[in-house]
C-alpha positions in Angstrom: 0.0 0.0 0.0 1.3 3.8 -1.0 -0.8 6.8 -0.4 -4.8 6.2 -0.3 -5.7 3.7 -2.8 -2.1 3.0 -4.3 -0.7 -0.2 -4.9 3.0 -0.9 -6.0 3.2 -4.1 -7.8 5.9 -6.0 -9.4 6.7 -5.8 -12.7 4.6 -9.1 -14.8 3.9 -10.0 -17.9 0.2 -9.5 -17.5 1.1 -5.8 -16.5 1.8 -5.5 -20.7 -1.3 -4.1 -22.1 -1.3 -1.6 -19.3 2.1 -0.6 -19.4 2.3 -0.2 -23.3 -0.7 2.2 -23.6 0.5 3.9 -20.2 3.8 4.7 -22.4 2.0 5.6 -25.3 -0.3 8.0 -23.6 2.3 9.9 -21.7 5.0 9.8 -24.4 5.0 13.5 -25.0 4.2 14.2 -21.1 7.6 12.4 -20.6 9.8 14.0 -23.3 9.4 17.1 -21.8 11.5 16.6 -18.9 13.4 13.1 -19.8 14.7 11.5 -22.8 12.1 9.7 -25.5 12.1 6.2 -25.3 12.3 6.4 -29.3 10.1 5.0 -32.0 11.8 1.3 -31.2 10.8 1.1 -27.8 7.3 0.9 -28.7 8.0 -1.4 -32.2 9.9 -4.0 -29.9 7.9 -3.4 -26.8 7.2 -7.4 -26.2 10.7 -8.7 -26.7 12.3 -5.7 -24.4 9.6 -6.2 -22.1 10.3 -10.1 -22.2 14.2 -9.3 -21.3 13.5 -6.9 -18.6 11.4 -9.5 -16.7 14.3 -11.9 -17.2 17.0 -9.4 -16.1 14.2 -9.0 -12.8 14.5 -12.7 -12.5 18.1 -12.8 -12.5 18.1 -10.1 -9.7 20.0 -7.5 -11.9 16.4 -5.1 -11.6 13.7 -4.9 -9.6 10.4 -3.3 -11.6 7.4 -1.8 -10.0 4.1 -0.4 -11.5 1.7 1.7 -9.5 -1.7 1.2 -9.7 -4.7 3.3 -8.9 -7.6 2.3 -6.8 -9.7 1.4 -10.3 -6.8 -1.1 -11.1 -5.2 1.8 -13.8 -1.6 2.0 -14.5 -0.6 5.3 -13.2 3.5 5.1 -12.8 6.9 3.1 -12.9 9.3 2.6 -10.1 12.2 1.1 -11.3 15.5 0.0 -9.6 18.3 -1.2 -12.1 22.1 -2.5 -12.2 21.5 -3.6 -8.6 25.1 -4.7 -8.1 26.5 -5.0 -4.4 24.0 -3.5 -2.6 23.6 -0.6 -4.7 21.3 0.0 -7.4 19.8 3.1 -9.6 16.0 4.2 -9.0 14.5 5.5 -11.7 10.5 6.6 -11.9 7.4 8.2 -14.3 4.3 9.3 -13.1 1.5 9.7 -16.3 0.5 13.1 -16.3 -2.9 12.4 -15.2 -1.4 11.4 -11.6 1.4 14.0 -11.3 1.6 16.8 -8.5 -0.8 14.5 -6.1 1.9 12.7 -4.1 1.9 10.0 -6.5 5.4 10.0 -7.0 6.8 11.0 -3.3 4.6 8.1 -2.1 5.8 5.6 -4.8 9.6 6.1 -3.9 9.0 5.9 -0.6 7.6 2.4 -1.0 10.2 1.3 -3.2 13.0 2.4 -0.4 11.3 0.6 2.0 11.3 -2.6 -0.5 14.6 -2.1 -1.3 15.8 -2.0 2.2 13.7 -4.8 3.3 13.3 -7.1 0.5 16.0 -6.7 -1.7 18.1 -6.3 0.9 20.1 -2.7 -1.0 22.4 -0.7 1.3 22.4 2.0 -1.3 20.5 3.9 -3.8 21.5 6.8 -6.3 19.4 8.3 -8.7 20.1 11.2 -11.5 18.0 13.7 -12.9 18.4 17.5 -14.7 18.7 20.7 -13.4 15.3 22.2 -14.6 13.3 19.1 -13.3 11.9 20.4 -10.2 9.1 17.9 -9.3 11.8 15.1 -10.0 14.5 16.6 -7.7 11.7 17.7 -4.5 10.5 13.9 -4.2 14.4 12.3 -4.2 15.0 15.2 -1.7 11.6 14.3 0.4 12.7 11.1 0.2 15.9 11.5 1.9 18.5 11.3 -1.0 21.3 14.0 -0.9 22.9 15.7 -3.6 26.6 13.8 -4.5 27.8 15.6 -7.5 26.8 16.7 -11.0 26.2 14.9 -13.9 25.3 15.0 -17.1 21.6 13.4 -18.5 21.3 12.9 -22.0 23.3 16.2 -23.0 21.4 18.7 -20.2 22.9 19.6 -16.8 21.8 17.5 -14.0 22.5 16.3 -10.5 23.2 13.0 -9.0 21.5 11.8 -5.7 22.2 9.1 -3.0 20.4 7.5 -0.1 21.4 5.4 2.0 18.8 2.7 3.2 18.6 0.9 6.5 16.0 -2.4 7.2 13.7 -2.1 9.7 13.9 -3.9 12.4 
């Protein structure tokens, strides 16, 4: 459970008629503030879909959807190259969500889930300069600024949190 009626689910096969039009419908939203997937992403969206749930399976990712309370596909929470206790969150809230908490609540979740489940000491996350809404939920979510970096040719920053299990 997230905020309200909120799930966080992981990432299935089932989740691909959802997830594809969820992309589709918020490709434009998305560009504005992060790279485009690109016109392949959608052509090959089975057999990259089919290799990210193996890459989860190996334990190399871990991919969440969040789900309204009508069972709608409303955002990604995504932790990749999970590799000694570390791994890289990424996230996308559709635009039909965004600026309700959606996004604040969904990391929070998927902290706690790395902490506890997956059993991560560390995550780090990146995102530009001019992305406002992206940098206030990594910052209510207790990452820290580390250092600058650069995200797909724009300024940006890079974040860290350390995580610790409950106990």
């Amino acid at each position: 459970m997230l905020l309200g009626m909120l799930t966080l689910e992981r990432l299935r096969a089932d989740h691909a008629p959802a997830l594809l039009a969820f992309e589709r419908e918020n490709r434009e939203y998305f560009a504005r503030s992060i790279p485009d997937r690109g016109d392949a992403y959608f052509a090959e969206f089975a057999s990259l879909l089919r290799a990210r749930l193996a890459e989860q399976d190996d334990g190399v990712c871990h991919f969440h959807v969040v789900m309204d309370d009508r069972g709608e596909l409303v955002g990604r929470v995504n932790l990749v190259d999970v590799e000694e206790g570390d791994a890289e969150l990424g996230y996308r809230i559709g635009e039909r969500a965004a600026g309700r908490g959606v996004a604040t609540a969904a990391v929070r979740e998927v902290c706690r889930l790395a902490a506890t489940e997956y059993r991560l000491s560390t995550l780090t996350a990146v995102t530009t300069l001019d992305n406002v809404a992206s940098k206030t939920v990594l910052e209510r979510n207790g990452f820290t600024v580390v250092g600058d970096v650069t995200v797909a040719g724009r300024p940006g920053t890079r974040y860290r949190r350390t995580l610790v299990a409950a106990r």
